[in-house]
Backbone as numpy.savetxt, mean C-alpha at the origin, in Angstrom:
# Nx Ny Nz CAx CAy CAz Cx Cy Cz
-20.68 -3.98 6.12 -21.03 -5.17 5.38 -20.75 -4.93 3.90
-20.35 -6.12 3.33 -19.99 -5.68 1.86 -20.69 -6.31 0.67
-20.86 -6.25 -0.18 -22.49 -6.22 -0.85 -21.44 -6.71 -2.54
-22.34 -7.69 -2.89 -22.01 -8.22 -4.22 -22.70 -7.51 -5.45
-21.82 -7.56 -6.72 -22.38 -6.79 -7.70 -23.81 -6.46 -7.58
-24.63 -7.89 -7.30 -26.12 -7.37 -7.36 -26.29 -6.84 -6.53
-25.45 -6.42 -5.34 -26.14 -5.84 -4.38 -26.85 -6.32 -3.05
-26.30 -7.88 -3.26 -27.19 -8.66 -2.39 -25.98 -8.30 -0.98
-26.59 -8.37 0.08 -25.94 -8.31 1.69 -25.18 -9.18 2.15
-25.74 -10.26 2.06 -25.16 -11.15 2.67 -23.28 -12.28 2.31
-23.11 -11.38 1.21 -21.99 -12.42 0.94 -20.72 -11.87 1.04
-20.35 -12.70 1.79 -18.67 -11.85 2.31 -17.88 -12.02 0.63
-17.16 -10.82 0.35 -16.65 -10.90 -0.89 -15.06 -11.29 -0.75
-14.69 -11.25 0.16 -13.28 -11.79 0.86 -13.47 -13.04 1.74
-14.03 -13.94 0.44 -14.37 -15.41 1.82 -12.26 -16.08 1.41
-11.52 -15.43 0.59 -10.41 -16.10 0.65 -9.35 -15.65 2.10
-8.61 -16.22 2.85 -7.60 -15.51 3.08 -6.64 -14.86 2.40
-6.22 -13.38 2.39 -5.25 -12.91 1.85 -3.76 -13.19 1.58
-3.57 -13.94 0.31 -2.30 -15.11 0.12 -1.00 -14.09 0.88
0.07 -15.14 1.45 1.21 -14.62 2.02 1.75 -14.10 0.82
3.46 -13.20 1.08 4.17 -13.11 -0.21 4.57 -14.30 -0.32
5.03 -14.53 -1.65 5.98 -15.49 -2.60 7.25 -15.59 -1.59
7.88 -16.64 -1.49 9.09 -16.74 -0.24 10.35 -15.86 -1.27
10.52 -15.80 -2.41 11.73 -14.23 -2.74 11.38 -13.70 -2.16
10.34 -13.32 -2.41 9.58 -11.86 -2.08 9.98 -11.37 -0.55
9.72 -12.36 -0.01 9.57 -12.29 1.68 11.31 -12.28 2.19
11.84 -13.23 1.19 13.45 -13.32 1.42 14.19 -12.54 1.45
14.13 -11.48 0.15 14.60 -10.91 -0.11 14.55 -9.18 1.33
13.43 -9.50 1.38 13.40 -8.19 2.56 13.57 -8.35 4.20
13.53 -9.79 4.28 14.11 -10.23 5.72 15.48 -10.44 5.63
15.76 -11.13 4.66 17.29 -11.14 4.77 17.98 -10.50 3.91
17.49 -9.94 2.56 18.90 -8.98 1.85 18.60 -7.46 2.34
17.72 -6.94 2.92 17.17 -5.66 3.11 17.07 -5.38 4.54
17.08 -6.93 5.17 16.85 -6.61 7.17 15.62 -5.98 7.85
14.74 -6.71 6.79 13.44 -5.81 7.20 13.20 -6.70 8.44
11.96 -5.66 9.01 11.27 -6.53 10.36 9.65 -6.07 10.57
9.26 -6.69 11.28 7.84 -6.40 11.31 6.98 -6.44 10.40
7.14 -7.29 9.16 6.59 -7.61 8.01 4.88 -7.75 8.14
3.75 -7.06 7.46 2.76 -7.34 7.73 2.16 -6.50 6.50
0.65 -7.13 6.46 -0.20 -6.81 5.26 -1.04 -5.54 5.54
-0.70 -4.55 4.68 -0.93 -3.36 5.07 -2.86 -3.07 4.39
-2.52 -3.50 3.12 -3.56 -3.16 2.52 -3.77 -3.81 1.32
-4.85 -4.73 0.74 -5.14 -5.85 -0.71 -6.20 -5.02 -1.13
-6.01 -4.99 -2.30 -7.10 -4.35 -3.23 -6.99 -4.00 -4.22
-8.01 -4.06 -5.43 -8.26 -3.94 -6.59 -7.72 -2.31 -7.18
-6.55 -1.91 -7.71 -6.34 -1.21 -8.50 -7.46 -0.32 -9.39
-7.56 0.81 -9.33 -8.64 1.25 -9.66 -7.85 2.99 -10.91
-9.04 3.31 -11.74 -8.64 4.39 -12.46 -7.39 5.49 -11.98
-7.95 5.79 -10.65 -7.78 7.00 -10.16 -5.84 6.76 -9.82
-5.75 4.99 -9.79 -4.35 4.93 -9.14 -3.19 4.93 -10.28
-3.58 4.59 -11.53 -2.92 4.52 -12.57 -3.16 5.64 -13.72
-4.00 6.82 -13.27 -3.75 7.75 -14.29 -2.84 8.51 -14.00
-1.85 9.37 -15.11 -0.70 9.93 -14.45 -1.08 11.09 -14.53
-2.24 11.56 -14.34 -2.54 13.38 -14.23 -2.70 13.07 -12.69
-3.21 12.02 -12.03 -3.79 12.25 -10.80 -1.88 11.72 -9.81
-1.60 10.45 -10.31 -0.07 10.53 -9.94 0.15 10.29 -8.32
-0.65 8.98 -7.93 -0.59 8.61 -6.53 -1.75 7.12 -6.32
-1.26 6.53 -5.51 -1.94 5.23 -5.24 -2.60 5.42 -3.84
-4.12 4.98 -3.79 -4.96 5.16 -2.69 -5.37 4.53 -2.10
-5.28 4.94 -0.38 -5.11 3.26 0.50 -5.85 4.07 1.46
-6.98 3.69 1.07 -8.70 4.44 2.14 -8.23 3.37 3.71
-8.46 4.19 4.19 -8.14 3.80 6.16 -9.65 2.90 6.14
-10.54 2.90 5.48 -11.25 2.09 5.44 -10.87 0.54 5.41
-10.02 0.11 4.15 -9.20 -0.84 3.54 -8.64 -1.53 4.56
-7.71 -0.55 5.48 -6.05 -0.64 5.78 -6.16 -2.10 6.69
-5.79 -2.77 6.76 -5.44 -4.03 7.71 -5.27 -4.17 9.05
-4.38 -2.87 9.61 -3.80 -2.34 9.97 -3.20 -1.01 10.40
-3.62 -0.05 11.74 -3.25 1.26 11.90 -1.61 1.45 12.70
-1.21 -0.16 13.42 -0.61 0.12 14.08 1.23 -0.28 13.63
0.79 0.53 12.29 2.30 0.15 11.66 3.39 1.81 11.42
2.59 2.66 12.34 3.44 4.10 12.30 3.68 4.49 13.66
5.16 4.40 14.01 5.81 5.02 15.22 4.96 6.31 15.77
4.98 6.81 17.22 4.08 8.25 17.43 4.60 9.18 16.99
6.24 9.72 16.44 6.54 10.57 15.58 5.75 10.36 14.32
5.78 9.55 13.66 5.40 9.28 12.55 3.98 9.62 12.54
3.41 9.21 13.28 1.94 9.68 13.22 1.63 11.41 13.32
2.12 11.60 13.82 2.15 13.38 14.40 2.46 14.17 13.25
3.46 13.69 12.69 4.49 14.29 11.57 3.17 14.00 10.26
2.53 13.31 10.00 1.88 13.13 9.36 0.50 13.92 9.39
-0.45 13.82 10.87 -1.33 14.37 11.20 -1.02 15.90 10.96
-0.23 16.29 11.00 0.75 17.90 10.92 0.71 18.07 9.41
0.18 16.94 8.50 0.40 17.20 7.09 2.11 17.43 6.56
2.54 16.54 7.27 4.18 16.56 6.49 4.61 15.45 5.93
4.66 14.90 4.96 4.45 13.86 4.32 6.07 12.96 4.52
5.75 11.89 4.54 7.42 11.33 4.39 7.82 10.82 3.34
9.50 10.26 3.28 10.25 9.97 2.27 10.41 8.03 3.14
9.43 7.75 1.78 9.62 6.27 2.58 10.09 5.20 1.39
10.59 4.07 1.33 10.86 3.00 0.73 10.22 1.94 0.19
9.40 2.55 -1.39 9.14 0.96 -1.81 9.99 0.13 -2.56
9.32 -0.98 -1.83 10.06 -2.52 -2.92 8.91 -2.77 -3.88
9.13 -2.35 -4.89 8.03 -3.09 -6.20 7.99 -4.28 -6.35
7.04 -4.63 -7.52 6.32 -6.22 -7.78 7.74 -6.92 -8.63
9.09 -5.81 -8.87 10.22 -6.17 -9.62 11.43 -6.39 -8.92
11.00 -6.03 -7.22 11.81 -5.89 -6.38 12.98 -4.89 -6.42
12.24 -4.05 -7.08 13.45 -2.77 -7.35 12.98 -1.72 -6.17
13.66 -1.16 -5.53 13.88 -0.28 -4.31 13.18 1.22 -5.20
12.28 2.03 -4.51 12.13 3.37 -5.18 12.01 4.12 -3.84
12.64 5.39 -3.82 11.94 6.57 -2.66 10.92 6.87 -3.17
9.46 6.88 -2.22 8.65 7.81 -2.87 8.06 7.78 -1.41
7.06 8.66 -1.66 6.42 10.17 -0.40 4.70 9.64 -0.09
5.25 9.30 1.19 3.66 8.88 1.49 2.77 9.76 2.59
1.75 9.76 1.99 1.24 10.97 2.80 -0.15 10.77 3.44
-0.70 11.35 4.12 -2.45 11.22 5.01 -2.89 12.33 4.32
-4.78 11.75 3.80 -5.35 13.33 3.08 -6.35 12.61 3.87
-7.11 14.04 4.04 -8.81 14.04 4.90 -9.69 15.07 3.36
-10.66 14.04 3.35 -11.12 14.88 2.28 -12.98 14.60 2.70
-13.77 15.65 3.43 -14.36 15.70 3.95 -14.61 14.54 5.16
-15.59 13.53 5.23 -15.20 12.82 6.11 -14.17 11.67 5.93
-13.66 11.32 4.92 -12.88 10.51 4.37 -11.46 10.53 4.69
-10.44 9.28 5.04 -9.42 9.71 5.20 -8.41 8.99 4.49
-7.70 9.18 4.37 -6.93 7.68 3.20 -5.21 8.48 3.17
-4.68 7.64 3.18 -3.33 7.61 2.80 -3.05 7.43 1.24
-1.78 7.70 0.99 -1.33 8.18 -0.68 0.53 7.89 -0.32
0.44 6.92 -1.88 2.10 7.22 -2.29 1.69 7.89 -3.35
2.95 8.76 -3.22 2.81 10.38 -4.44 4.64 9.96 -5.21
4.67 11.03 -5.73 5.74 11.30 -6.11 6.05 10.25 -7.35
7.33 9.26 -7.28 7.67 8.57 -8.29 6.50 7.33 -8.82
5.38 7.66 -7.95 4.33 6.75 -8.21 4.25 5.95 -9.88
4.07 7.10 -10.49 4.14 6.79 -11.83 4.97 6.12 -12.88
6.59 6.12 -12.47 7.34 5.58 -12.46 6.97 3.86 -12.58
6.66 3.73 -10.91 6.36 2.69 -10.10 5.49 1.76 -11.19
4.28 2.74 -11.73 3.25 1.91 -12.53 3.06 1.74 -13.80
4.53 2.48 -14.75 4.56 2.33 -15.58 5.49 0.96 -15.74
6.26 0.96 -14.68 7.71 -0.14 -15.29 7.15 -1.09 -14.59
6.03 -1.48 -14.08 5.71 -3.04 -13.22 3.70 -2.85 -14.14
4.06 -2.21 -15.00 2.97 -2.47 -16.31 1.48 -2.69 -14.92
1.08 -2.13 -14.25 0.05 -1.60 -12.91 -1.07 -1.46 -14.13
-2.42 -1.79 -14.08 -3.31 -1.13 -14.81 -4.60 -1.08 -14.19
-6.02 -0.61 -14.08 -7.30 -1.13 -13.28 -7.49 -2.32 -13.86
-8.02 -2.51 -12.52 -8.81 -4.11 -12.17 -7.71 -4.83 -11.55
-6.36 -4.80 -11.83 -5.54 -5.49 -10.74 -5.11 -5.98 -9.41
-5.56 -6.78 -9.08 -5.08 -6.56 -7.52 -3.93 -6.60 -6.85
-3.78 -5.87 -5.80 -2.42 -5.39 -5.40 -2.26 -5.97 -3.81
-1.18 -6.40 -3.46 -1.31 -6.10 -1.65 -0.03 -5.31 -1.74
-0.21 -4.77 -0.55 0.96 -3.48 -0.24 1.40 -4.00 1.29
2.17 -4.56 1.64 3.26 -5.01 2.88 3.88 -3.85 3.93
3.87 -3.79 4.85 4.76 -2.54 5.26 5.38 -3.25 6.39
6.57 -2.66 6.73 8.16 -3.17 7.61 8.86 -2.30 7.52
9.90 -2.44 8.40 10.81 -1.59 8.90 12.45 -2.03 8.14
13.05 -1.09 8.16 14.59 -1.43 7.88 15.55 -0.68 8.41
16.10 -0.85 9.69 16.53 0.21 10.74 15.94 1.00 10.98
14.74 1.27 11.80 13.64 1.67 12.06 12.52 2.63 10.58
13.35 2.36 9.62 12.61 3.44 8.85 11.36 3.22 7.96
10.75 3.16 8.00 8.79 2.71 7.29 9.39 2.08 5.81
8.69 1.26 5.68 9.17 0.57 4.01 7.77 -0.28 3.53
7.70 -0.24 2.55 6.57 -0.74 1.86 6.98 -2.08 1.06
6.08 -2.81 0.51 6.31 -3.70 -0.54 5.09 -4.07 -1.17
5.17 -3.65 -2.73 4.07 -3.75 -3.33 3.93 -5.47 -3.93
2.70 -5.66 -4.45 2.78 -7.08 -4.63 1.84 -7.41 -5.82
1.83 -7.40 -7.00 0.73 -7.83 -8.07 0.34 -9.28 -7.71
-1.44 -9.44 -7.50 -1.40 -11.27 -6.93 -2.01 -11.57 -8.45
């Protein structure tokens, strides 16, 4: 259950549906990119930890996720094994980046992470806290692809 600033119980804080992409947005990766399986991976508020560049990775708590059933059983294994992959985002600029997404367990907690050019990512699409983000994930000849989304 999810609990409003004051703390009160009862009020769903997601009484909106989570808006579709913008039809570029969506265009551009069904038809200039050949994506498939387009779906909402994860919406949420941008927070310290994702935009400082000492820490240098964006955090998508399995709590959050929308969705578990967007990783092939290699993919899952390869991951559970702690081997991180080389996957494809489309930014909020629609510019293509490799960067490395990975599974961390950090006591009982489990959450997924894009690492690597992250910073990149959040300096040139100006990312800051309090923003909200949805993150998209699809395929493009079978290979995992992301799409970030400033709403």
């Amino acid at each position: 259950m999810q609990h409003d600033q004051k703390g009160g119980r009862n009020r769903n804080l997601n009484h909106w549906p989570p808006p579709d992409l913008p039809p570029k947005f969506k265009q551009h990766i069904l038809e200039e990119m050949g994506g498939t399986g387009l779906v909402l991976f994860i919406q949420k508020t941008i927070f310290y930890s994702d935009v400082n560049p000492t820490a240098s990775r964006f955090s998508i708590p399995f709590s959050q996720v929308k969705t578990h059933d967007f990783l092939n059983e290699a993919e899952a294994k390869d991951l559970a094994h702690k081997n991180p992959m080389q996957v494809c985002l489309l930014d909020p600029s629609l510019k293509q980046t490799s960067i490395t997404f990975n599974k961390c367990v950090m006591g009982n907690t489990s959450f997924y992470v894009l690492t690597d050019s992250w910073n990149s990512v959040v300096k040139n699409n100006q990312l800051e806290k309090g923003v909200m983000v949805q993150l998209w994930s699809f395929r493009v000849n079978s290979l995992l692809c992301f799409a970030l989304l400033k709403l």
